[in-house]
N, CA, C, O and CB atoms as a CASP TS submission, in Angstrom:
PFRMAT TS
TARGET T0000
AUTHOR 0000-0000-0000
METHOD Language model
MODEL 1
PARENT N/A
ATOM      1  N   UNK     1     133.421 107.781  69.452  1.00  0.00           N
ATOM      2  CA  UNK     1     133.601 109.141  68.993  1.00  0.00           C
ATOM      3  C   UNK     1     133.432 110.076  70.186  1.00  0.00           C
ATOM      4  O   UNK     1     132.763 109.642  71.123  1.00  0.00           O
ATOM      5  CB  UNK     1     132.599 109.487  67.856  1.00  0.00           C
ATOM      6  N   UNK     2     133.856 111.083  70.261  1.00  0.00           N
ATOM      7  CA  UNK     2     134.101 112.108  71.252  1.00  0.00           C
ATOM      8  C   UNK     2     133.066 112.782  71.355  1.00  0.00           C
ATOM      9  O   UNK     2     132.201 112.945  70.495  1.00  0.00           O
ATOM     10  CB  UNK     2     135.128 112.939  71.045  1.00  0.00           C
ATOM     11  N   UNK     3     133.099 113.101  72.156  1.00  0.00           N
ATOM     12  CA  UNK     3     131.658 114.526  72.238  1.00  0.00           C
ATOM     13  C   UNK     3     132.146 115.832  71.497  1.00  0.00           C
ATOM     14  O   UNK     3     133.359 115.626  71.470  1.00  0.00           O
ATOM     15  CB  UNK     3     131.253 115.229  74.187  1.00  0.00           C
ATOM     16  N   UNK     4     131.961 116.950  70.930  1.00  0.00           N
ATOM     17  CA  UNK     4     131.869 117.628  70.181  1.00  0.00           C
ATOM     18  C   UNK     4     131.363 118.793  71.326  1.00  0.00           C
ATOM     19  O   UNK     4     130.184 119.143  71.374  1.00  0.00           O
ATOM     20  CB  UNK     4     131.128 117.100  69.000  1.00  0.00           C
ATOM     21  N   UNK     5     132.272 119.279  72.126  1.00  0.00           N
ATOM     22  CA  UNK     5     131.757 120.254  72.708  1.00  0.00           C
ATOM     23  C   UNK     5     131.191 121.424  72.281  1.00  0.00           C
ATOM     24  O   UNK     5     130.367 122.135  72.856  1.00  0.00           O
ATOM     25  CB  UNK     5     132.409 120.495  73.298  1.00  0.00           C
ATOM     26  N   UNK     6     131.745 121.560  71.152  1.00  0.00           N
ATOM     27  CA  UNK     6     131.038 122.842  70.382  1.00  0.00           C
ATOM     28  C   UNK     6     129.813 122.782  70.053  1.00  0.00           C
ATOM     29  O   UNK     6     129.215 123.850  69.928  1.00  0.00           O
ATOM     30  CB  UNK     6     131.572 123.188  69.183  1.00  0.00           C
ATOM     31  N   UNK     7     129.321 121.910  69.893  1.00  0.00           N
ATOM     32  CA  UNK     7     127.584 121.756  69.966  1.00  0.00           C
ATOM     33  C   UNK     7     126.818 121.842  70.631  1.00  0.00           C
ATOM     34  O   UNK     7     126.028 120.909  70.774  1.00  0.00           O
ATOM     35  CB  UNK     7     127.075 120.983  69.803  1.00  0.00           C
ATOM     36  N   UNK     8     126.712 122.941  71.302  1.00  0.00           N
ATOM     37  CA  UNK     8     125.923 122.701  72.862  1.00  0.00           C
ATOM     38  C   UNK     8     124.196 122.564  72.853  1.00  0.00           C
ATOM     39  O   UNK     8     123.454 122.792  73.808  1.00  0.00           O
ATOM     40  CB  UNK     8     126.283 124.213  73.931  1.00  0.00           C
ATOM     41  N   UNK     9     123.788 122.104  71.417  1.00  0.00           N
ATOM     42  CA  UNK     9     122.695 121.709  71.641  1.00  0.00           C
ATOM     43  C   UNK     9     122.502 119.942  72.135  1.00  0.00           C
ATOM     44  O   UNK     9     123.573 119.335  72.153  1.00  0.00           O
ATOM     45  CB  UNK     9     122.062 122.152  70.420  1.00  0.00           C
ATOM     46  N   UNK    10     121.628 119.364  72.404  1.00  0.00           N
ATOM     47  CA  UNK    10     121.319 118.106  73.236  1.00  0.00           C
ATOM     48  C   UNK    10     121.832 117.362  71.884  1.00  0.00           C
ATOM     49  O   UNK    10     121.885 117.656  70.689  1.00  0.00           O
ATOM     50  CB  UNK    10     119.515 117.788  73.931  1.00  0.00           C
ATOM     51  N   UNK    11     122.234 116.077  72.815  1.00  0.00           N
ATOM     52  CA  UNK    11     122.706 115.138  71.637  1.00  0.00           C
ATOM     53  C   UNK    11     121.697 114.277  71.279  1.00  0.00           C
ATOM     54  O   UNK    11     121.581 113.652  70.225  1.00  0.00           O
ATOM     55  CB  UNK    11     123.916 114.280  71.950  1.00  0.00           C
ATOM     56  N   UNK    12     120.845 114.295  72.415  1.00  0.00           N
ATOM     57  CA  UNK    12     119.164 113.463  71.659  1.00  0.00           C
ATOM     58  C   UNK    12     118.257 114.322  72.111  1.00  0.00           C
ATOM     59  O   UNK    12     117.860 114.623  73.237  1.00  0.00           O
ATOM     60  CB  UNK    12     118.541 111.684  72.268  1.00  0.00           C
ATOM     61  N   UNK    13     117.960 114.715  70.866  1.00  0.00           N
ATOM     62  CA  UNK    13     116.705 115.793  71.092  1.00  0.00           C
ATOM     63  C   UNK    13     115.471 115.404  71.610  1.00  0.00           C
ATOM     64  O   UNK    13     114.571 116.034  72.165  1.00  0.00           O
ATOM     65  CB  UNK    13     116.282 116.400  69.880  1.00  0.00           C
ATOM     66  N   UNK    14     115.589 114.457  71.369  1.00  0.00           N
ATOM     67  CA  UNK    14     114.061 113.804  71.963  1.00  0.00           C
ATOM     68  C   UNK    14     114.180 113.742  73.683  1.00  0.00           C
ATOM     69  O   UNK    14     113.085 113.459  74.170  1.00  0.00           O
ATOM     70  CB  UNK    14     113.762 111.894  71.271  1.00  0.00           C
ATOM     71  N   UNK    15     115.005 113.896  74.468  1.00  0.00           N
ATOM     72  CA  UNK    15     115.014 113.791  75.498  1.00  0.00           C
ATOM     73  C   UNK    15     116.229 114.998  76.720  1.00  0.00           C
ATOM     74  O   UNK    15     117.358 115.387  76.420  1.00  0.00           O
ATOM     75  CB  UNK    15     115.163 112.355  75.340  1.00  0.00           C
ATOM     76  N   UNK    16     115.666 115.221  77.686  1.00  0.00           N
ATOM     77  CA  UNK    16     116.207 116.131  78.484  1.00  0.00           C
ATOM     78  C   UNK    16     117.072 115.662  79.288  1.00  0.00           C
ATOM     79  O   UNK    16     116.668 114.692  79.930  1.00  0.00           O
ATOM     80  CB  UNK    16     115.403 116.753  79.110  1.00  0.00           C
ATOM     81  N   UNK    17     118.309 116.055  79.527  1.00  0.00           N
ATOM     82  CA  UNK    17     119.672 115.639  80.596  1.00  0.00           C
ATOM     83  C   UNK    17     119.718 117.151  81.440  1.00  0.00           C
ATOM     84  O   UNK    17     120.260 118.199  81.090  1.00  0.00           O
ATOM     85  CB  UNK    17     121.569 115.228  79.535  1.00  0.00           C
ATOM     86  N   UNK    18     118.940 116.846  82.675  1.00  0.00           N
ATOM     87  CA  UNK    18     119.361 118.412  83.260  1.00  0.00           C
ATOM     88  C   UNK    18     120.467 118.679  83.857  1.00  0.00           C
ATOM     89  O   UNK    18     120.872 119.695  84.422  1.00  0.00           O
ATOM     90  CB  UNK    18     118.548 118.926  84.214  1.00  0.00           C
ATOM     91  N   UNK    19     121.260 116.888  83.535  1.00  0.00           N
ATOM     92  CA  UNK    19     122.408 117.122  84.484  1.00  0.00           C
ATOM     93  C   UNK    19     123.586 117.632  83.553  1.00  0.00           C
ATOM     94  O   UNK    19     124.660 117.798  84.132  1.00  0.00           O
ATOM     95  CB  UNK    19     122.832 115.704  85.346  1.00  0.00           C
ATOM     96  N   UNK    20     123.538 117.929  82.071  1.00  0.00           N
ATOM     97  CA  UNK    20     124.333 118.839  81.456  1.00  0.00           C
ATOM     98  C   UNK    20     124.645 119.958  81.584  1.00  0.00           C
ATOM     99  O   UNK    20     125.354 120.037  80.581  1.00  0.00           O
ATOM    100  CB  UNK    20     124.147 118.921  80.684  1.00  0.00           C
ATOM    101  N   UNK    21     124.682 120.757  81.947  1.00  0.00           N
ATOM    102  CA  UNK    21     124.948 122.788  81.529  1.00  0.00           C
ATOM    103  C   UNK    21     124.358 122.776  80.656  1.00  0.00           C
ATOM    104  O   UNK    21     123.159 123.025  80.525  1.00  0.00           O
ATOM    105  CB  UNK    21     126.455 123.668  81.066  1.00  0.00           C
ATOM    106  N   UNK    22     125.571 122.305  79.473  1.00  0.00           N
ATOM    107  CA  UNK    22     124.840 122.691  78.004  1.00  0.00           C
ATOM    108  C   UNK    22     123.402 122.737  77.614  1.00  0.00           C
ATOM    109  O   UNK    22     122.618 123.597  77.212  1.00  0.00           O
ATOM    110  CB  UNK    22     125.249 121.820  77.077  1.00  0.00           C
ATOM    111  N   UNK    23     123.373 121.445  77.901  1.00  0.00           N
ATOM    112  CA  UNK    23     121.130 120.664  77.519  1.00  0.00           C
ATOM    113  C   UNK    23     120.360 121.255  78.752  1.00  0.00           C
ATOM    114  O   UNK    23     119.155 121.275  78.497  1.00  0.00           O
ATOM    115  CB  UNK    23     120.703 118.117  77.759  1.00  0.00           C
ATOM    116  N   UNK    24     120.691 121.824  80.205  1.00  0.00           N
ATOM    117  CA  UNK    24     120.284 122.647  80.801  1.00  0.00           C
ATOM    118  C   UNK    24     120.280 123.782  79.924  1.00  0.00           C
ATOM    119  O   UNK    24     119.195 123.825  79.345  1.00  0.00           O
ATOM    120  CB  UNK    24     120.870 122.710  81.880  1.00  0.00           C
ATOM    121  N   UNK    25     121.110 124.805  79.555  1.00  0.00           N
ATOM    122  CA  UNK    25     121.211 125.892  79.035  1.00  0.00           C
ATOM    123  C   UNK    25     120.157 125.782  77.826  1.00  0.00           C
ATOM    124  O   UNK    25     119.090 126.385  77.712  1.00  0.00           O
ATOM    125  CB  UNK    25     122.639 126.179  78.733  1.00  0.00           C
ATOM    126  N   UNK    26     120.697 124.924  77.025  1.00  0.00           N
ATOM    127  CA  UNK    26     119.718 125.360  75.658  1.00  0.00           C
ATOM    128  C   UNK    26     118.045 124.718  75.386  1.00  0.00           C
ATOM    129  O   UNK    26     117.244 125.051  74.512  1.00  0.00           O
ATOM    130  CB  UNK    26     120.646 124.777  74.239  1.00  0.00           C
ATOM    131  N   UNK    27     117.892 123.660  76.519  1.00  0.00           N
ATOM    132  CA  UNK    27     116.660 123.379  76.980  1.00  0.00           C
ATOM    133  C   UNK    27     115.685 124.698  77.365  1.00  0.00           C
ATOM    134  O   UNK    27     114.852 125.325  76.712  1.00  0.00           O
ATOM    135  CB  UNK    27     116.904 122.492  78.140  1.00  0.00           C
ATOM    136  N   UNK    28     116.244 124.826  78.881  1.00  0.00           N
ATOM    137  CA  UNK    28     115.728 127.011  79.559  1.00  0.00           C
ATOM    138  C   UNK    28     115.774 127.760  78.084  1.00  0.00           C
ATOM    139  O   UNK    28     115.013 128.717  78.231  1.00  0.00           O
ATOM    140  CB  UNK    28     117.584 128.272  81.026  1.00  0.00           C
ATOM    141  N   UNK    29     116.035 127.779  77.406  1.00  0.00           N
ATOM    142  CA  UNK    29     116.157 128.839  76.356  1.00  0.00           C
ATOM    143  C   UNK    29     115.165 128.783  75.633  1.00  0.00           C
ATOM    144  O   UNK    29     114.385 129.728  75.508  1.00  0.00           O
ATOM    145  CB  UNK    29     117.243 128.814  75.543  1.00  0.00           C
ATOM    146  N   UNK    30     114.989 127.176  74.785  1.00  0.00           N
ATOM    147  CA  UNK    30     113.821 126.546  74.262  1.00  0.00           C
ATOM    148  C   UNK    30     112.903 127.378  74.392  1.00  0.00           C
ATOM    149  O   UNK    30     112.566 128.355  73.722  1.00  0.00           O
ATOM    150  CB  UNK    30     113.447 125.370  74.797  1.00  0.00           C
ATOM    151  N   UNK    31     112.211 126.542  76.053  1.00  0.00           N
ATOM    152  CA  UNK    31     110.985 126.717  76.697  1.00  0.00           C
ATOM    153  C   UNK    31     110.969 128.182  77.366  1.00  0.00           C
ATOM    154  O   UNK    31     109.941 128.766  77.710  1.00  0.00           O
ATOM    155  CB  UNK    31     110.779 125.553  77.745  1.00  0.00           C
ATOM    156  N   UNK    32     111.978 128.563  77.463  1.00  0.00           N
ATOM    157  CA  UNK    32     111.807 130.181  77.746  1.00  0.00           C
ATOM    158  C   UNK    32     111.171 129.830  79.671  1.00  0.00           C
ATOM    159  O   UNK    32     110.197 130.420  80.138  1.00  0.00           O
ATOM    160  CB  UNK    32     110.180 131.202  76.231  1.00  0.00           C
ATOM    161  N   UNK    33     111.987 128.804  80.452  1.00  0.00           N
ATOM    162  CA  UNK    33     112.050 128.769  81.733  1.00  0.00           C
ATOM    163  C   UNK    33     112.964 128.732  82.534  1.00  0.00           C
ATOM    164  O   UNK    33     114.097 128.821  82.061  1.00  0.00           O
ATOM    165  CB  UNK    33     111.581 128.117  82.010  1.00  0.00           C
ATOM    166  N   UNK    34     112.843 128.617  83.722  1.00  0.00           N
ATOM    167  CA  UNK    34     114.124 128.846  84.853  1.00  0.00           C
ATOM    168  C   UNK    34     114.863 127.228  84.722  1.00  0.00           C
ATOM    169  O   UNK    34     114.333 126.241  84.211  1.00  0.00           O
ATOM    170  CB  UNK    34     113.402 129.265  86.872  1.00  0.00           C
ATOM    171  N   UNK    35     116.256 127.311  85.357  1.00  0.00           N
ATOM    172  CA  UNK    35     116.238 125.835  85.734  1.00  0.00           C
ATOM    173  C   UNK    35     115.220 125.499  86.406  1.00  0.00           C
ATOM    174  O   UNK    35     114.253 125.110  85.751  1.00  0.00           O
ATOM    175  CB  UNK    35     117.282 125.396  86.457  1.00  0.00           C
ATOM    176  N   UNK    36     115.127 125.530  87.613  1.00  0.00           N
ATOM    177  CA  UNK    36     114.318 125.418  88.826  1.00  0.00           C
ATOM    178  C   UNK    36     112.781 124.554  87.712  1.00  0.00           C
ATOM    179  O   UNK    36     112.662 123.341  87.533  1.00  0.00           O
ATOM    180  CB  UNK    36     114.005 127.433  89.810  1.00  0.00           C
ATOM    181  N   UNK    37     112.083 125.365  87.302  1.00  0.00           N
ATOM    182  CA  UNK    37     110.872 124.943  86.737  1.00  0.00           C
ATOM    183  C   UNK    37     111.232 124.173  85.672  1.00  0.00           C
ATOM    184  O   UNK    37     110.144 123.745  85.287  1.00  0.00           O
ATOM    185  CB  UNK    37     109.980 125.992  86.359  1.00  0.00           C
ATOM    186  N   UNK    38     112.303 123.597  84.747  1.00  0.00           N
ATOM    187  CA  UNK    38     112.580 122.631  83.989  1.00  0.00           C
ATOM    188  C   UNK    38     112.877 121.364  84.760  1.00  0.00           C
ATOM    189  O   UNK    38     112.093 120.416  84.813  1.00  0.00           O
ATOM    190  CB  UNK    38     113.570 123.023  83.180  1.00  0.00           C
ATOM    191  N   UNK    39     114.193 121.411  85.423  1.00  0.00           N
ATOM    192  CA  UNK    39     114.126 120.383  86.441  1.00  0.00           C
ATOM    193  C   UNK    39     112.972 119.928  86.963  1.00  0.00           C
ATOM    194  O   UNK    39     112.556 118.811  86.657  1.00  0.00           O
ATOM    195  CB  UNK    39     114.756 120.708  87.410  1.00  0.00           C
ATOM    196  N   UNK    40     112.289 120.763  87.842  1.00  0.00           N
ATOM    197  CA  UNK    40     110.620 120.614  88.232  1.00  0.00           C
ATOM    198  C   UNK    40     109.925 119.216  87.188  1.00  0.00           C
ATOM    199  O   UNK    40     109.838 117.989  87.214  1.00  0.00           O
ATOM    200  CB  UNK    40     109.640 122.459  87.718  1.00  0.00           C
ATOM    201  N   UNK    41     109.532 120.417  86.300  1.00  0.00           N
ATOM    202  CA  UNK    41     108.303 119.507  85.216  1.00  0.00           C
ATOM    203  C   UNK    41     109.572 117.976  84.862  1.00  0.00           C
ATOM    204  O   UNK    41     109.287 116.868  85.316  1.00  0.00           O
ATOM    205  CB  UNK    41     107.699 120.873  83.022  1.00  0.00           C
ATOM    206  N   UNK    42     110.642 118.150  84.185  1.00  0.00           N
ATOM    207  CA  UNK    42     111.337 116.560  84.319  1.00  0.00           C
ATOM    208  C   UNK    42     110.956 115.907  85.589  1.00  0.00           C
ATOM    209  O   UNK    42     110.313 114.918  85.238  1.00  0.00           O
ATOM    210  CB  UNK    42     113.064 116.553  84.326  1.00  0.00           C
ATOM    211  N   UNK    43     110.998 115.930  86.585  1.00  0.00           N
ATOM    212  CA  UNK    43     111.140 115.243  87.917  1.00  0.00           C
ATOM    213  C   UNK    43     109.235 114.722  87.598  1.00  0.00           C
ATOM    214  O   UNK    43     108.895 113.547  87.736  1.00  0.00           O
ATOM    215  CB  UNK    43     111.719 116.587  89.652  1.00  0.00           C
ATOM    216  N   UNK    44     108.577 115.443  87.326  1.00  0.00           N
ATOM    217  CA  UNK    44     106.979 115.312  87.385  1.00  0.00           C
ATOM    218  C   UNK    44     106.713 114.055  86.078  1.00  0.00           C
ATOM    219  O   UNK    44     106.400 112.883  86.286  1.00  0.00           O
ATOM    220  CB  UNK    44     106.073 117.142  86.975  1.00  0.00           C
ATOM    221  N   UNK    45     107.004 114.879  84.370  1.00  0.00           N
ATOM    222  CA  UNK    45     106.495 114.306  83.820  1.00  0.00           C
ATOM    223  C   UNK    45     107.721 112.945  83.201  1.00  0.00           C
ATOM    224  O   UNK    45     107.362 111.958  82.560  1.00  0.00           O
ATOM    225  CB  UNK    45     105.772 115.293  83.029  1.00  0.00           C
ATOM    226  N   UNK    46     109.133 113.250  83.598  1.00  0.00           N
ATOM    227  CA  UNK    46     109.545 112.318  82.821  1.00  0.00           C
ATOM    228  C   UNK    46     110.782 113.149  81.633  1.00  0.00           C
ATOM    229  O   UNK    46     110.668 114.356  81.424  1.00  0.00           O
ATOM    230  CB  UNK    46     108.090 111.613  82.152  1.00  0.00           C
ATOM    231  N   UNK    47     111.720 112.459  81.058  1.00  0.00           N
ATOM    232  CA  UNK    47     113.266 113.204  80.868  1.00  0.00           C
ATOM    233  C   UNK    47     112.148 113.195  78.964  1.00  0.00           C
ATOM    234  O   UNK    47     112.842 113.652  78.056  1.00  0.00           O
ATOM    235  CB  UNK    47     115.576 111.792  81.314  1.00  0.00           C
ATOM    236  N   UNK    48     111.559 113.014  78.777  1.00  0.00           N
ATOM    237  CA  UNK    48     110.644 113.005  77.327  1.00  0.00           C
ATOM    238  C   UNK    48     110.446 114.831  77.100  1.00  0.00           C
ATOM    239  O   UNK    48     110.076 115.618  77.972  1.00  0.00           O
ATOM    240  CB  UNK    48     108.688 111.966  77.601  1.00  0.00           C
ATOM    241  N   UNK    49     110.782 115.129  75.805  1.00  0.00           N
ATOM    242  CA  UNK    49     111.351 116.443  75.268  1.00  0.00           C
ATOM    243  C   UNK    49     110.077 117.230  75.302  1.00  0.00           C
ATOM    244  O   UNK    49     109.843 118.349  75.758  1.00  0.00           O
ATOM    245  CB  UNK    49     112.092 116.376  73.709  1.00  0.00           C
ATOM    246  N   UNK    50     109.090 116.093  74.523  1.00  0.00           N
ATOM    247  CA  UNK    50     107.714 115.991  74.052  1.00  0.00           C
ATOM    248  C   UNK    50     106.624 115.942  75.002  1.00  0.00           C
ATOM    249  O   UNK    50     105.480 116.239  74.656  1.00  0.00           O
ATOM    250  CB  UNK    50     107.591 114.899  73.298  1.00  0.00           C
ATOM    251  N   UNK    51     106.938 115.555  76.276  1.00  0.00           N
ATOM    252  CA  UNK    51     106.242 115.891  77.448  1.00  0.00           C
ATOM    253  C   UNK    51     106.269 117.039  78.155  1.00  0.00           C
ATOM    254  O   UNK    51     105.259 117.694  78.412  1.00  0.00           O
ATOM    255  CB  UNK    51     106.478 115.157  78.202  1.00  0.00           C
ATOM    256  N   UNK    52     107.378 117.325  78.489  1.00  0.00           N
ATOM    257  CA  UNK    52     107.924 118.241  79.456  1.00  0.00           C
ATOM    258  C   UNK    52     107.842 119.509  78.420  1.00  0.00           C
ATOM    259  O   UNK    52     108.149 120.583  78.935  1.00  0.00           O
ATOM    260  CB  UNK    52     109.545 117.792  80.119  1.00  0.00           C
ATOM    261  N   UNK    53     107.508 119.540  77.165  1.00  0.00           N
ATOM    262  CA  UNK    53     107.072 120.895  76.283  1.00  0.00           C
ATOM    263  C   UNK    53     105.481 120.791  76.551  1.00  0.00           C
ATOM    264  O   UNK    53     104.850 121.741  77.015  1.00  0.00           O
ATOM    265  CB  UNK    53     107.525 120.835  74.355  1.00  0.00           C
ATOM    266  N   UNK    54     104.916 119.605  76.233  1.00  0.00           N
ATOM    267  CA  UNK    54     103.191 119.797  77.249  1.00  0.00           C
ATOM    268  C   UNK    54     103.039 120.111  78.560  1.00  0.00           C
ATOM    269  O   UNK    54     102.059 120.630  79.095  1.00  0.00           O
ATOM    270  CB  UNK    54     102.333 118.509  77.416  1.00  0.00           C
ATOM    271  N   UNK    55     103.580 119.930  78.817  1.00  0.00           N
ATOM    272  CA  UNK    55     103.757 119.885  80.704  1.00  0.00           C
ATOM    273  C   UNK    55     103.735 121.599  80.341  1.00  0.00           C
ATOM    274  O   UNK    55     102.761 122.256  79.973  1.00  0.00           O
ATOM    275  CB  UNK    55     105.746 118.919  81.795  1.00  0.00           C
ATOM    276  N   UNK    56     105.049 122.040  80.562  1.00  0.00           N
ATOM    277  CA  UNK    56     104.741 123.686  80.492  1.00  0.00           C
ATOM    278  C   UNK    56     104.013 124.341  79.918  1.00  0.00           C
ATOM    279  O   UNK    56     104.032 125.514  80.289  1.00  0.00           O
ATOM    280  CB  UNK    56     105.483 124.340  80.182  1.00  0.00           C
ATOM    281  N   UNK    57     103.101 124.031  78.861  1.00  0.00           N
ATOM    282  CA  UNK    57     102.202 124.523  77.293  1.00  0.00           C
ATOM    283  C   UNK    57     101.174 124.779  78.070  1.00  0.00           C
ATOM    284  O   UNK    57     100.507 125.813  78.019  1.00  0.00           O
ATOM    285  CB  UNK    57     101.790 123.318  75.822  1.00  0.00           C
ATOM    286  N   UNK    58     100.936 123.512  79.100  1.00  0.00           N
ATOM    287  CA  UNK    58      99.321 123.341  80.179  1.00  0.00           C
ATOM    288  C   UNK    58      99.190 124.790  80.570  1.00  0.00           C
ATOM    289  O   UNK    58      98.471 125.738  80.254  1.00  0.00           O
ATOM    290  CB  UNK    58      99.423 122.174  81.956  1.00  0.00           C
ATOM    291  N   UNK    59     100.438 124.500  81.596  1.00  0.00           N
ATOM    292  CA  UNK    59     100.736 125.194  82.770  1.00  0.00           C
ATOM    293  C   UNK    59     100.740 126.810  82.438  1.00  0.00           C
ATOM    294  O   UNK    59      99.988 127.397  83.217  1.00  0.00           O
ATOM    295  CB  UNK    59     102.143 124.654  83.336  1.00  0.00           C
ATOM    296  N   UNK    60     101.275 127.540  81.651  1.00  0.00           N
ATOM    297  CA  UNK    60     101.350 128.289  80.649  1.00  0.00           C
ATOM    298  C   UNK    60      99.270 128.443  80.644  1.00  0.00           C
ATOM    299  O   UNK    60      98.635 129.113  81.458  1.00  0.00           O
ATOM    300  CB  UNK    60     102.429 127.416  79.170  1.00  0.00           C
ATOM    301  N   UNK    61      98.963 128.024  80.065  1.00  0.00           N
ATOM    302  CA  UNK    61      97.614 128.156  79.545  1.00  0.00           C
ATOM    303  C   UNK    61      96.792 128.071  80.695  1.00  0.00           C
ATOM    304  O   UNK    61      95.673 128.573  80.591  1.00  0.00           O
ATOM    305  CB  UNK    61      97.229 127.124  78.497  1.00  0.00           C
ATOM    306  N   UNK    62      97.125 127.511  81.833  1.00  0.00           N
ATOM    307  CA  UNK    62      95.888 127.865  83.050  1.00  0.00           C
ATOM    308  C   UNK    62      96.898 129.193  84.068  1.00  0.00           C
ATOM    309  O   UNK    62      96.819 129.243  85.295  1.00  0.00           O
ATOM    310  CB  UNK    62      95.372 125.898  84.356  1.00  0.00           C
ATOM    311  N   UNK    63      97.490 129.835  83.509  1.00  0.00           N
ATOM    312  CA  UNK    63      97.835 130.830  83.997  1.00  0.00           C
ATOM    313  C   UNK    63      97.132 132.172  84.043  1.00  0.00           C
ATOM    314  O   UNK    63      97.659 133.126  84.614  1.00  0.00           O
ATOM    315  CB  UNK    63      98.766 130.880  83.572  1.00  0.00           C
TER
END
């Protein structure tokens, strides 16, 4: 089956592709961050949806 471009939310939510636009785009939106600092925390904690939303939650909170 084709991809469905019109969906530009992630096709597995459970996990981050920063190498999309789209799942870039609506990931940053999510978490309300830059690329730069999404890419970041993936590269640190791992492409896990559920991490990389703790990862920033921390980070966020010792601010």
């Amino acid at each position: 089956m084709a991809d469905n471009l019109q969906d530009r939310g992630p096709q597995d939510r459970a996990r981050i592709n920063v190498n999309e636009p789209h799942e870039l785009a609506y990931w940053t939106g999510k978490f309300g961050v830059s690329a730069d600092q999404l890419r970041n925390t993936v590269t640190e904690v791992g492409v896990s949806a559920e991490a990389v939303e703790q990862a920033l939650r921390s980070r966020r909170d010792t601010m």
